[in-house]
C-alpha positions, 0 to 999 in steps of 0.5 A: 507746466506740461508740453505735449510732443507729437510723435508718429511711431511707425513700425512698432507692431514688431517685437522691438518696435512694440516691447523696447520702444513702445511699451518700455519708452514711450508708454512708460514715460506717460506713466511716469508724467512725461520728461523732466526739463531742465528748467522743470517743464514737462514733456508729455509724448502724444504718440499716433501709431501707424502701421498697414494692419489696422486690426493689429495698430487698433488692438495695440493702441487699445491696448497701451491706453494709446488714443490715436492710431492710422493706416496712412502714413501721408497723413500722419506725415502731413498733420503739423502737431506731430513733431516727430517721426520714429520708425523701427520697420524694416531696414530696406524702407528706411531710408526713404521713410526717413528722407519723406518725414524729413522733407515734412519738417520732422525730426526723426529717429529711427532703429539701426542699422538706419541703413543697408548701404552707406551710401543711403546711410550717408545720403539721409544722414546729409539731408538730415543735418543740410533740412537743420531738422534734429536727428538720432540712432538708437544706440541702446547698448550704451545705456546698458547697466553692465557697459555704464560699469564699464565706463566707469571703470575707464574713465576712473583709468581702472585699466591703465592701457587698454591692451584689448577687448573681446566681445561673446555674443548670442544664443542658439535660435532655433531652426523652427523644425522641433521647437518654434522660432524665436526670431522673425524668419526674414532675419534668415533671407539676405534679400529681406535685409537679415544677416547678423554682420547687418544686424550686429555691427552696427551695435559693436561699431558704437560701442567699440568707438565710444568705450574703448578707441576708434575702428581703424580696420576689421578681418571678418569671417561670416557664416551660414552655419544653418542652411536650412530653417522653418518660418512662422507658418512651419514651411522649410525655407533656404537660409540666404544670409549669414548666422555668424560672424567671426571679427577682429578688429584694431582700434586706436585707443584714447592715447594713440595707442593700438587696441585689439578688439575679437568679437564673435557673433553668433546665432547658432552658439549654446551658451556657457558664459555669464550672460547673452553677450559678455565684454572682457576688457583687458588692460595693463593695471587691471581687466573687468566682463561685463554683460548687460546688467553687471561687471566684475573686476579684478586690480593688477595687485589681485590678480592671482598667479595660476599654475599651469600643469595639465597633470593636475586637477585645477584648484582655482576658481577663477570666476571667484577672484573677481570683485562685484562692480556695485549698482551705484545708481538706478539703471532704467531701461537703455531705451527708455533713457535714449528716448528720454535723451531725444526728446530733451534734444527736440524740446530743449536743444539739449546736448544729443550726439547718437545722431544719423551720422553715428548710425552710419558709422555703423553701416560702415563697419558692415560695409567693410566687414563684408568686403573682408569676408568676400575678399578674405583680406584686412579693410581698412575703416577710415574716418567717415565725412558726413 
């Protein structure tokens, strides 16, 4: 037996919305025949897609095999055999999307931050729960191959105490005079909702609280390294928000005890590491680095003991002393398995915790990460009642 589920996806015309969430979601999916219940039921999502570019929302929908497709949101809105509402349009818009398709009985899920401010985070994550209407947050990094290994490796007590965590991410992007833009130029204009401290940690708060203890305070350090960038139509432009974020955090790990967290975000670093973003755990019996598909580790008993001459040639190789974390698993896209996740939790009442209220955890980190780099001080985060 096969359920049809409703879906109104707005915003999807743009990169994330179209390659993560449409084509590699919910497109997918129906190739595969829907979502496994369960007690064996199927769930096929029926998505109409709406956006304000006609041409562009007909060409996408005809593209993905997609029968339906509107301009009007009200009316997609108001149709009662759509159930849910999901939304990876701009920031600045989210909230009041989310609080109109809430206050038409949908349930709703929607592309982080889910916010600008935590007070609007806050304020849709209560109407959401107070409406009794089923919620959710991407939270996409959870479900990455190398992070799975990783919490592996944690919950089979590989580290012993964790001790801490540093986190490497980014890339250069492009400034868009020599070579073109690889990312939207609004993610450069603060007044367009862009700045890396908005856009990334929101990711780094859930990560940090579910793999290696809960955010207790941050020391953060921003940056608008690039001052000036070029935009899609090649015109010179101010960049007004920062491209870089320096932070440390302290967490209070699952034993009470303190654990420190460095994370550098950055798009205006070349890399030489493993991956785009890399995870190094260090604890008492053992460290590992993760990146997004694969882990190494290396065991308190095979950690080597290196030499320290500066006079002298290096003759260890140390990215060979660490052992391959195998894939013991199929790893689908991080998603994909999200979406998958969600619709078990409209459908079935099945267990879904990366809900509104996560999400505005995440805000609350930016919050506090940007009144550290304004105040240049430490800022506490304490426990968020929603």
């Amino acid at each position: 037996m096969t359920e049809r589920l409703g879906i109104v996806m707005h915003g999807v015309t743009g990169r994330m919305g179209m390659n993560q969430h449409l084509v590699r979601s919910i497109v997918a999916i129906r190739d595969q025949g829907g979502v496994t219940l369960a007690d064996g039921r199927r769930v096929m999502p029926d998505p109409i897609l709406v956006g304000r570019n006609a041409d562009k929302i007909e060409a996408l929908a005809r593209a993905h095999g997609i029968e339906r497709w509107s301009t009007d949101l009200d009316a997609a809105l108001a149709n009662p055999v759509d159930t849910v509402f999901f939304d990876a349009g701009t920031t600045q818009m989210r909230p009041a999307l989310l609080a109109k398709a809430i206050r038409a009985g949908k349930h709703v899920y929607c592309e982080k931050p889910v916010a600008t401010q935590l007070g609007e985070a806050v304020e849709i994550a209560r109407l959401a729960q107070s409406s009794g209407v089923k919620h959710g947050a991407v939270q996409d990094k959870l479900f990455l191959p190398g992070l799975r290994k990783l919490d592996l490796l944690r919950r089979a007590g590989f580290f012993g105490r964790m001790l801490s965590v540093r986190i490497e991410f980014g890339y250069w992007v492009f400034e868009g005079d020599l070579q073109p833009i690889q990312r939207p130029s609004w993610n450069y204009r603060a007044e367009e909702g862009g700045g890396i401290i908005l856009d990334m940690m929101c990711h780094w708060r859930y990560v940090l609280d579910n793999l290696f203890g809960q955010v207790r305070s941050v020391s953060c350090l921003g940056a608008t390294h690039v001052p000036q960038r070029w935009d899609e139509a090649g015109r010179p432009y101010e960049a007004t928000a920062d491209d870089a974020a320096y932070a440390t955090l302290q967490l209070e790990g699952p034993d009470g005890e303190p654990v420190v967290a460095q994370v550098n975000s950055s798009w205006t670093t070349r890399v030489r590491r493993d991956d785009l973003v890399t995870f190094h755990v260090d604890g008492t019996h053992g460290s590992a680095v993760a990146g997004l598909q694969g882990c190494r580790a290396q065991s308190r008993v095979a950690t080597p003991r290196p030499v320290w001459n500066p006079d002298v040639k290096q003759s260890m190789n140390f990215f060979e002393q660490w052992q391959e974390v195998p894939d013991t698993e199929t790893y689908d896209n991080g998603f994909k398995l999200q979406w998958e996740a969600f619709i078990r939790h409209v459908v079935a009442d099945a267990p879904y915790r990366w809900t509104l209220a996560e999400g505005a955890k995440g805000v609350q980190l930016v919050e506090a990460a940007l009144r550290s780099w304004r105040e240049r001080r430490w800022v506490d985060v304490p426990p968020l009642s929603i």
